[in-house]
C-alpha positions as CSV (number, residue, x, y, z in Angstrom):
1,X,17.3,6.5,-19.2
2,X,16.1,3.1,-17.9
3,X,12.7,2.9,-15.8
4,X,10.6,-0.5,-14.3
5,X,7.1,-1.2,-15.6
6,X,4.6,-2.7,-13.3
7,X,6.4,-6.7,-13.4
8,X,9.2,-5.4,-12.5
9,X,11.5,-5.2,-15.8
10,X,13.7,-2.8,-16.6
11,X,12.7,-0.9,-20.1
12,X,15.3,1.5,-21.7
13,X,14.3,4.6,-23.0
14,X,15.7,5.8,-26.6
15,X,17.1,9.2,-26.6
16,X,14.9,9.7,-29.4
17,X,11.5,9.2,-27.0
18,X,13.6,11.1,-24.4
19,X,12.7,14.3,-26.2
20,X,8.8,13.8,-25.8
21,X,9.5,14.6,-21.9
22,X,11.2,17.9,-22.6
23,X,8.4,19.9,-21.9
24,X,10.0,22.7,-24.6
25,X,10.4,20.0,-27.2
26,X,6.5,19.4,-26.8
27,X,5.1,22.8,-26.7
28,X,7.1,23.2,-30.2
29,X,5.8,20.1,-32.1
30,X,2.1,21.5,-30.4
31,X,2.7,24.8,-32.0
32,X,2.0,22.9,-35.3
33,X,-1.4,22.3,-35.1
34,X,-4.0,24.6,-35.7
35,X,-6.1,26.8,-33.3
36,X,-9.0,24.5,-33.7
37,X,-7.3,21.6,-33.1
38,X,-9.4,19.1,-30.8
39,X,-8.5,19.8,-26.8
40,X,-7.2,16.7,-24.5
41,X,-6.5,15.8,-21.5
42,X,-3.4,13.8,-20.7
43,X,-3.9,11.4,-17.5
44,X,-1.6,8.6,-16.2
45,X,-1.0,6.6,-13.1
46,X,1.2,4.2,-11.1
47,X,0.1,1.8,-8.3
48,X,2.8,0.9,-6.3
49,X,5.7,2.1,-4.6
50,X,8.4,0.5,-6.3
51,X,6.7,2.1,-9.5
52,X,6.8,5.5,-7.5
53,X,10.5,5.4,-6.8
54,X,11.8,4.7,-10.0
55,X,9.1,7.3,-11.3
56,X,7.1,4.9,-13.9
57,X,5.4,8.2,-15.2
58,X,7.8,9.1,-18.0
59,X,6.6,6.2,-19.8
60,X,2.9,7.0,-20.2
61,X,4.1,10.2,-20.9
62,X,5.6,10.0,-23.8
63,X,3.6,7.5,-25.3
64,X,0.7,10.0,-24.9
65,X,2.4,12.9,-25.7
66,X,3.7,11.3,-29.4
67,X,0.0,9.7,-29.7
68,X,-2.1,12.9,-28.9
69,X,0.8,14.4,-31.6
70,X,0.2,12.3,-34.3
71,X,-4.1,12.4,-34.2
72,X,-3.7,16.1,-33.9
73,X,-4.7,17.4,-30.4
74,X,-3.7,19.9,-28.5
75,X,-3.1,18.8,-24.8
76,X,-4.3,21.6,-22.6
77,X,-3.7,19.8,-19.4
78,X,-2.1,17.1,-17.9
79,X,-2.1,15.0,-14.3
80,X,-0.5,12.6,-13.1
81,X,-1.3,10.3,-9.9
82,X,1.4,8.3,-8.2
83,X,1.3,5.4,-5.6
84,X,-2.6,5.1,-6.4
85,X,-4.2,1.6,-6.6
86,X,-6.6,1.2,-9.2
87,X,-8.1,-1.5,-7.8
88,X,-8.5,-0.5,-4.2
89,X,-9.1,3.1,-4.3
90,X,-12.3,4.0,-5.2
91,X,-13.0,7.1,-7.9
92,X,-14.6,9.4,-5.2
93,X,-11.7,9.6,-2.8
94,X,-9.0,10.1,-5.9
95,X,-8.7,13.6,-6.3
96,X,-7.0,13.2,-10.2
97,X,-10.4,11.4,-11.0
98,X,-12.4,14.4,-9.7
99,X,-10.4,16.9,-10.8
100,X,-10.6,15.9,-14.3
101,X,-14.5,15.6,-13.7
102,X,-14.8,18.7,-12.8
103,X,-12.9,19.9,-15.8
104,X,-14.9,18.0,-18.0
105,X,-18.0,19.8,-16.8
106,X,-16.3,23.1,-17.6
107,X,-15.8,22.1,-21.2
108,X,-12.1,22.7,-20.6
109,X,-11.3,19.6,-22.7
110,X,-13.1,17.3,-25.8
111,X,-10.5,14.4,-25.0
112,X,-9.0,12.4,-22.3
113,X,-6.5,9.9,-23.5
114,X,-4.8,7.4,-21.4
115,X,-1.9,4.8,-22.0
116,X,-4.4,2.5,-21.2
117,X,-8.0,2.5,-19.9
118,X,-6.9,0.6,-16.6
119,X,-5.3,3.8,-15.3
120,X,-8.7,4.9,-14.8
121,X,-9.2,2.1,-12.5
122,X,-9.8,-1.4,-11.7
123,X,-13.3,-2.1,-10.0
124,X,-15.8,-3.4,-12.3
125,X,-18.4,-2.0,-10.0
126,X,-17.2,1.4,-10.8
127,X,-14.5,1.8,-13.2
128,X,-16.8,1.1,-16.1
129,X,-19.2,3.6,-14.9
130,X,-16.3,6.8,-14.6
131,X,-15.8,5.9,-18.2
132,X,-19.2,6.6,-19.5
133,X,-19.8,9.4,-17.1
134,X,-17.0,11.5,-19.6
135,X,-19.0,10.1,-22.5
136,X,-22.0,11.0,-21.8
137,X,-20.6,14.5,-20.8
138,X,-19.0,14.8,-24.5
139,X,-15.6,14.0,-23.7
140,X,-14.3,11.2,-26.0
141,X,-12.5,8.6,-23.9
142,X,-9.2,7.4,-25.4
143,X,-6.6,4.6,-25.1
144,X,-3.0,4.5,-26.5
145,X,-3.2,0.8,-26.8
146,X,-7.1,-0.1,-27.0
147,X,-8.4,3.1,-29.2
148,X,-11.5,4.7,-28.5
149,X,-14.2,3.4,-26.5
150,X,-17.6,4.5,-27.4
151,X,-20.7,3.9,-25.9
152,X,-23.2,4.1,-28.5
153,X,-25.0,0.8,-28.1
154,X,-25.7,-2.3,-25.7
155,X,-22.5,-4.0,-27.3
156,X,-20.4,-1.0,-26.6
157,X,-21.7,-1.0,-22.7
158,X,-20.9,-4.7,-22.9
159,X,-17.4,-4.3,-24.3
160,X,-16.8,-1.8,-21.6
161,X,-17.9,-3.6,-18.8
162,X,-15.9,-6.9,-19.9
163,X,-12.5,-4.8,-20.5
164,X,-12.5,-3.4,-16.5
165,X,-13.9,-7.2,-15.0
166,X,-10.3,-8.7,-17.2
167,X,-8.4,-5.8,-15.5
168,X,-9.7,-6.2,-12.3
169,X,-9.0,-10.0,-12.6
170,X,-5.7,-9.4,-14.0
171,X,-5.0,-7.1,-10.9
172,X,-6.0,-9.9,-8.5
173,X,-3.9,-12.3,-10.3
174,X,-0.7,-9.6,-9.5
175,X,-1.5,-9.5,-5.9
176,X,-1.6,-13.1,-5.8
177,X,1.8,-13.3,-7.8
178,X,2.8,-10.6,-5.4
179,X,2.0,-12.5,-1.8
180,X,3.6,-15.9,-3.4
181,X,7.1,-14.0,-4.1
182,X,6.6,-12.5,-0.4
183,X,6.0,-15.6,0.9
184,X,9.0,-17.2,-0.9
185,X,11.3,-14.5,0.3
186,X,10.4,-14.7,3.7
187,X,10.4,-18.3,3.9
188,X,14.3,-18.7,2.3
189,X,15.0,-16.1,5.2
190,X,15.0,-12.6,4.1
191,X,13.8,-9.1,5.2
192,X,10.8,-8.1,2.9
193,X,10.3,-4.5,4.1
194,X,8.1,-2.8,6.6
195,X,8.3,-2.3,10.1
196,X,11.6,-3.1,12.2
197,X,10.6,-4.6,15.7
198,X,12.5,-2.8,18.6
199,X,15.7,-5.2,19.0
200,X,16.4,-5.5,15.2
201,X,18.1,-3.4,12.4
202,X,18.5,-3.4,8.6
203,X,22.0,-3.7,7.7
204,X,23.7,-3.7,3.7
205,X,25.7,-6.5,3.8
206,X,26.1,-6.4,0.2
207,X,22.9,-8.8,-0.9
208,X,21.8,-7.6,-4.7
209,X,18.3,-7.8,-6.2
210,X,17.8,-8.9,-9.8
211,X,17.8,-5.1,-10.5
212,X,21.4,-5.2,-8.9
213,X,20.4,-2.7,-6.0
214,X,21.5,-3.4,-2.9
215,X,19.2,-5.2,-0.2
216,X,18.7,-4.3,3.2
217,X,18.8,-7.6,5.7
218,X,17.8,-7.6,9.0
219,X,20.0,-8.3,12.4
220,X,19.9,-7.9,16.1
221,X,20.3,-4.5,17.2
222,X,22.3,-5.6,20.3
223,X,21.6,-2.8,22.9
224,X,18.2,-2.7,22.0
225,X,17.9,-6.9,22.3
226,X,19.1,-6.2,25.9
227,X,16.0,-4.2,27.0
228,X,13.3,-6.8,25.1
229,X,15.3,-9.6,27.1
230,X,14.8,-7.5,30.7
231,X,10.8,-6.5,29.6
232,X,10.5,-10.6,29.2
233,X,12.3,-11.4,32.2
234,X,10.2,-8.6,34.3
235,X,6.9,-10.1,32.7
236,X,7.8,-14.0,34.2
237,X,10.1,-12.8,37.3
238,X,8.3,-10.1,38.5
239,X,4.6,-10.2,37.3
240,X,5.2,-6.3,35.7
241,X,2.9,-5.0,34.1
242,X,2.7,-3.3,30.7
243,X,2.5,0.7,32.6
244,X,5.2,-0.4,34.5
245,X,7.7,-1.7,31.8
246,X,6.9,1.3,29.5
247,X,7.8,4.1,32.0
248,X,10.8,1.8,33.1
249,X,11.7,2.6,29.5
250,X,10.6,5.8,29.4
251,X,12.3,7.2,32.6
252,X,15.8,5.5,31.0
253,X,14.8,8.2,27.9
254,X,14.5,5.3,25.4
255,X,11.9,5.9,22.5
256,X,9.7,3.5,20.0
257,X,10.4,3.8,16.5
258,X,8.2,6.8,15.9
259,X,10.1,8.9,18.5
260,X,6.9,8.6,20.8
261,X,7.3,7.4,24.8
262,X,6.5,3.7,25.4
263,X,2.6,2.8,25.9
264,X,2.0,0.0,27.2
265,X,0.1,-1.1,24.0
266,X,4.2,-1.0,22.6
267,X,5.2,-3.3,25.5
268,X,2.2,-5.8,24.8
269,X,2.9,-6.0,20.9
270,X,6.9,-6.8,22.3
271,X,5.7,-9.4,24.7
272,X,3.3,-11.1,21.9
273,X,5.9,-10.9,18.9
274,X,6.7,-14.4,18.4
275,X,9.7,-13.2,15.8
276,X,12.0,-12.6,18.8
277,X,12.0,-16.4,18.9
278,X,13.9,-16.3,15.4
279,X,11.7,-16.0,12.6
280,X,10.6,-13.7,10.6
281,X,7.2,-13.5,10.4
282,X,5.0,-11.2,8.3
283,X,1.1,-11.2,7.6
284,X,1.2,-14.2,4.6
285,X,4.3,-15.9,5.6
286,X,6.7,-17.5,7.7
287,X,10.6,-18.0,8.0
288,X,12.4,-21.1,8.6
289,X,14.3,-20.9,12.1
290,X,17.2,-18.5,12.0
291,X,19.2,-18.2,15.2
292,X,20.8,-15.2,14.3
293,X,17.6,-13.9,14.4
294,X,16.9,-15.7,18.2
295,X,16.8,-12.9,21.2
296,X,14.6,-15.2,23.2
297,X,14.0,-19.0,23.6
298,X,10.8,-20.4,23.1
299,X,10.1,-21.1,26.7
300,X,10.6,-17.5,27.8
301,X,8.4,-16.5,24.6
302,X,5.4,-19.0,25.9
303,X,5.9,-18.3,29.8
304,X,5.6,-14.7,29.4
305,X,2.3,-14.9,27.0
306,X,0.7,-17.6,29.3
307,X,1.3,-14.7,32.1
308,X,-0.5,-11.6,29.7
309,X,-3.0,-13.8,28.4
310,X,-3.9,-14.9,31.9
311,X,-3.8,-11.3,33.6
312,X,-6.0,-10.2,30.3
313,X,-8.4,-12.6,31.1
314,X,-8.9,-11.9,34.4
315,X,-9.3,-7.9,33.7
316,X,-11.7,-8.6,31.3
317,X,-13.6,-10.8,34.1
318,X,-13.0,-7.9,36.5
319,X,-14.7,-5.3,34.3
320,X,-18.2,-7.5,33.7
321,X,-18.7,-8.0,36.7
322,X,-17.9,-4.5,38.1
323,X,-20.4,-3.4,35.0
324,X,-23.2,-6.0,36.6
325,X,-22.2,-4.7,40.2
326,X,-23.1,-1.1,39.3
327,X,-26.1,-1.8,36.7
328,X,-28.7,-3.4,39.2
329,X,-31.3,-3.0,36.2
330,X,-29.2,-7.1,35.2
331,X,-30.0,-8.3,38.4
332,X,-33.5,-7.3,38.3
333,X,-36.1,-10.0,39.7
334,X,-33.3,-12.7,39.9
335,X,-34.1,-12.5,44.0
336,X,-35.9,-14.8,46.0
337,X,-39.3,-14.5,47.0
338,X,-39.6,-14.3,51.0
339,X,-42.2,-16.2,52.6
């Protein structure tokens, strides 16, 4: 069984570890302890997508599952959160968070043990506070990797505080990390993910990542390229407008992306795409030119935005003044005085 962590390595699991996830396995080795064994709560989460699909939990798992074994607890509950951010989510809208507060409160549990404490989250203006809420509400807070955490004095608060401000920093440094290999990805030329612009597709042909899975690149769709080229041409040739080119489209039963008719918000985000030029162009970076990419030349790119920008402009113009015309309260003693 082979799983990614968060950088993006693949980790093998042993058959022996295997057996921690077998939920019969578990409840056998729990059936060991005494009745008065010490409750806890099992909780573990993974931020990102890639994490997500290649199911990150089974890691946490079982290295919680063999650690609550070996002190002695008896786990009485376990949740799991996935595609969470630690760092961007706050507490109050993560319902893992509040669930297990509310359990807490109910003395369902003594203990709530984590893989480690940055699954609770990473905002130092908040994280360090969820963690002495459950202290101060008896529960005894728990780390596979970091131990206990109490807060019994200033240099316990201290401590606390100091661990979630590294893990917040240590989050910021991954998103940097993060942007820098989208930006270097883009820039050499390659699809990074996320939306498809009408006139493109994502096509297998037979790139590998380092995981040796098989990456999607992006081409022209060509009967879709043929409609973007007609809106531009309409734009500069005939001076349509955006209503007008999205029920052209609509009345020819062609649909955006989402299955939804053309607005004529879609045909303005067409019109201002600069990618149909031949780059690829995302929020943080760039491509080089590729004209295999090219639907449209530059000039028919530029004359076509000079022509919304321009009829933008002048409806924008149109609209004060028609909101001075009927509010006579802005013209008020601006008259002239007769004699």
């Amino acid at each position: 069984m082979v799983y990614w962590d968060e950088q993006g390595n693949t980790v093998e699991i042993s058959k022996a570890d295997q057996l921690w996830l077998d939920d019969g396995y578990f409840k056998t080795q729990q059936a060991h302890l005494p009745p008065d064994a010490p409750r806890a709560a099992l909780s573990y989460r993974v931020s990102t997508k890639g994490q997500v699909d290649h199911n990150d939990i089974p890691m946490q798992k079982i290295k919680c599952r063999k650690f609550a074994q070996q002190q002695g607890w008896r786990v009485v509950m376990e949740k799991a959160e996935k595609g969470i951010s630690g760092s961007k989510v706050s507490a109050s809208k993560r319902d893992v968070i509040q669930e297990l507060r509310q359990e807490a409160g109910n003395g369902s549990f003594d203990i709530l043990l984590v893989y480690m404490f940055d699954r609770l989250g990473r905002i130092e203006s908040e994280t360090p506070f969820v963690l002495e809420w459950f202290v101060q509400h008896g529960i005894q807070m728990w780390s596979v990797h970091e131990g206990q955490q109490r807060i019994e004095s200033h240099g316990d608060k201290l401590m606390n505080y100091i661990r979630f401000w590294q893990a917040a920093g240590e989050s910021e440094k991954t998103s940097i990390r993060t942007r820098d290999r989208i930006r270097q990805i883009v820039s050499s030329g390659h699809y990074t993910g996320g939306f498809v612009c009408y006139g493109y597709q994502l096509v297998d042909q037979g790139r590998r990542n380092k995981r040796d899975k098989p990456v999607m690149d992006l081409v022209i769709n060509e009967e879709e390229a043929t409609w973007v080229r007609e809106l531009f041409y309409k734009v500069i040739q005939e001076g349509a407008s955006g209503y007008a080119l999205a029920e052209m489209l609509n009345n020819r039963g062609l649909r955006t992306r989402a299955g939804a008719k053309f607005q004529s918000s879609n045909i303005i985000r067409i019109i201002r795409h600069e990618g149909y030029t031949g780059y690829i162009i995302t929020k943080n970076a760039r491509s080089e030119y590729i004209p295999e990419l090219q639907i449209i030349d530059q000039d028919t790119f530029e004359k076509a935005n000079d022509i919304i920008s321009r009829r933008s402009a002048k409806t924008a113009q149109d609209r004060r003044i028609a909101h001075t015309s009927q509010n006579p309260t802005l013209l008020a003693g601006r008259g002239t005085t007769p004699p």
